[in-house]
N, C-alpha and C positions, 0 to 999 in steps of 0.2 A: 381493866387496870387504868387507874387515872379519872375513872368515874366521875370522882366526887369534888372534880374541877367544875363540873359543868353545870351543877346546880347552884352552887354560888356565884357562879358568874351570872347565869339568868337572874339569880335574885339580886343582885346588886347591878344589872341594867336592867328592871323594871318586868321581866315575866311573870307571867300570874298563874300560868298553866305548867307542869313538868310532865310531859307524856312520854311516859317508859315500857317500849315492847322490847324490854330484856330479862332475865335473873339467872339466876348463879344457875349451873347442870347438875349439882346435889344436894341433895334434902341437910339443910340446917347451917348451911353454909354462907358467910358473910364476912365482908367484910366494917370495921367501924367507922372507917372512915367516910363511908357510903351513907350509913344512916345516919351518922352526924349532917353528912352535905344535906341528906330529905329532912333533918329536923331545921336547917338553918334556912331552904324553902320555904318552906312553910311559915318559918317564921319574919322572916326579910324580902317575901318574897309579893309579890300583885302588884307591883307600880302604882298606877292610878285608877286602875281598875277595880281594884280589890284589897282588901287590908288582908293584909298575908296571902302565901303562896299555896297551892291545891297540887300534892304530888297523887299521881295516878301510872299505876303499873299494870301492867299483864299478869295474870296467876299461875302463866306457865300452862306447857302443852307435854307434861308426865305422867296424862291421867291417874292422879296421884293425890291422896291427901301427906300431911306434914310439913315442918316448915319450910316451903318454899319463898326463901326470900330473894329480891328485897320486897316482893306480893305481901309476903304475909308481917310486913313489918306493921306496927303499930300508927305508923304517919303516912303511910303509901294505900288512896283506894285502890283497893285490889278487884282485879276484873276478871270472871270466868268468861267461858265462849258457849255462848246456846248455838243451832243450828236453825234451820229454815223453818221450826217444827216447834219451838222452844223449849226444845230438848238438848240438855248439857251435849255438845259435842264433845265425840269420845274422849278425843284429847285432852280434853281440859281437865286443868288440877282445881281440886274440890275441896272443901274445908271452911268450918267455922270463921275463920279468920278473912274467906271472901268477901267484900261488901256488894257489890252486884255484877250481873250479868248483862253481858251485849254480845251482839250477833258476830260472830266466829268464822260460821262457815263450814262446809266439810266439802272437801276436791275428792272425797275415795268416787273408785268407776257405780258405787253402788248412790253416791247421792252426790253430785257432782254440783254442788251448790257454793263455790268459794264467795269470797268479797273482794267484789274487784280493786285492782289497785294499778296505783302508776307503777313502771319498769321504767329503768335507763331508757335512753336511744329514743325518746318518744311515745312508748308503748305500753301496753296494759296488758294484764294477766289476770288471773283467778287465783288467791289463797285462801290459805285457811292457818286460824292458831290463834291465843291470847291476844298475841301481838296484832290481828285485825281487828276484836272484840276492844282492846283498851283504846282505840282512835276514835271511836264509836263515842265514849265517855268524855273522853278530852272535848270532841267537837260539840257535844250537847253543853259541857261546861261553858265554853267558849261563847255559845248560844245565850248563856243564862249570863253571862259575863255583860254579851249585849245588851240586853234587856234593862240590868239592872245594875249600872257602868257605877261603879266609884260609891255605890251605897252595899254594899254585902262585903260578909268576910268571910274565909277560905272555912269555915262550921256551916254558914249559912248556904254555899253552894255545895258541900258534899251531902249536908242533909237535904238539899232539893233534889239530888241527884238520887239518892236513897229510898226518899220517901215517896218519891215522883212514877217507881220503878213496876212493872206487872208480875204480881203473882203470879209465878210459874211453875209451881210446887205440884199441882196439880199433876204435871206431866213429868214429873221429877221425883216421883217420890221413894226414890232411894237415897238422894241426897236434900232430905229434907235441912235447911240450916246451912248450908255446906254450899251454896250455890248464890248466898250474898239474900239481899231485900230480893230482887227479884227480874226482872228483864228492862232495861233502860227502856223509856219512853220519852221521845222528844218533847213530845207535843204540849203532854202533862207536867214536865220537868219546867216548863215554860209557862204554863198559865198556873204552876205553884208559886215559880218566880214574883207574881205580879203581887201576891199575899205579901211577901214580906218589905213592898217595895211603899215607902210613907209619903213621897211626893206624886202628884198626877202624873200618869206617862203619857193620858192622850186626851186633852182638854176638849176634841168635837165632843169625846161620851160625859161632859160634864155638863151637871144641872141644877140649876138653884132654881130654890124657891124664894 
């Protein structure tokens, strides 16, 4: 309740990322004034960083296809959760409408492989859920935001993010389509970056003849 204060406020002091590990507990459920706030992101949204804003959500942990929103909204990249294996962790909600996957985690006693995170009080813990796999995405944005400061716009870095990603189908193939482009990749998400970037970024590797 009251969500869809908080995206306009970032986009009118200058945020360029909207990292959301939340969505509704039932399938098809929303509300409008939410997706109006992620379409006014997007669109009013990146400061100086970027021309428009990049909303990115969680696809939810209802090991579940259908519409899970605000994941499966049309302006939110929507992010499933692979495991240590690049296998969809059980949890995770699956569907067409995902656009890629990042690492998740799973804490059961049989594969106790969470993503660590901060705790209050100073401390760390191990989870697991969407909600780990979509920080994943935001930070690699974040990464490409570096790179390529004040020249890309909010298409330019979700298709890096997309296009950058590891086919993972292979080990997936029950949810063929259903599990996004494919497993984030920092690395590669980042030396796509440099393709689309028109001014030199590091003039020692340059050479005239």
């Amino acid at each position: 309740n009251g969500f869809h204060i908080a995206p306009i406020y970032a986009a009118d002091n200058g945020a360029s990322i909207s990292q959301n590990s939340w969505g509704y507990i039932e399938v098809g459920v929303y509300e409008q004034a939410v997706l109006d706030a992620i379409d006014y992101f997007n669109a009013n949204g990146g400061g100086t960083a970027m021309n428009g804003g990049l909303t990115i959500f969680a696809a939810g942990n209802d090991n579940s296809s259908g519409l899970w929103y605000p994941g499966c909204y049309s302006g939110s990249l929507s992010v499933a959760a692979t495991n240590i294996h690049d296998v969809r962790s059980y949890y995770s909600n699956y569907d067409t409408w995902v656009d890629i996957s990042a690492p998740g985690g799973e804490t059961t006693p049989i594969s106790a492989k969470g993503i660590l995170s901060t705790l209050r009080g100073s401390t760390y813990g191990f989870y697991q859920g969407t909600s780990m796999a979509c920080p994943h995405v935001s930070g690699v944005a974040a990464l490409i935001l570096s790179v390529g400061y004040g020249q890309l716009d909010n298409n330019d870095v979700w298709n890096i993010l997309i296009n950058s990603a590891d086919d993972h189908y292979e080990l997936n193939p029950s949810y063929i389509g259903q599990l996004g482009s494919g497993r984030l990749n920092a690395k590669e998400a980042l030396e796509l970056t440099q393709s689309y970037l028109s001014s030199i970024q590091n003039p020692q590797l340059f050479q005239a003849t």
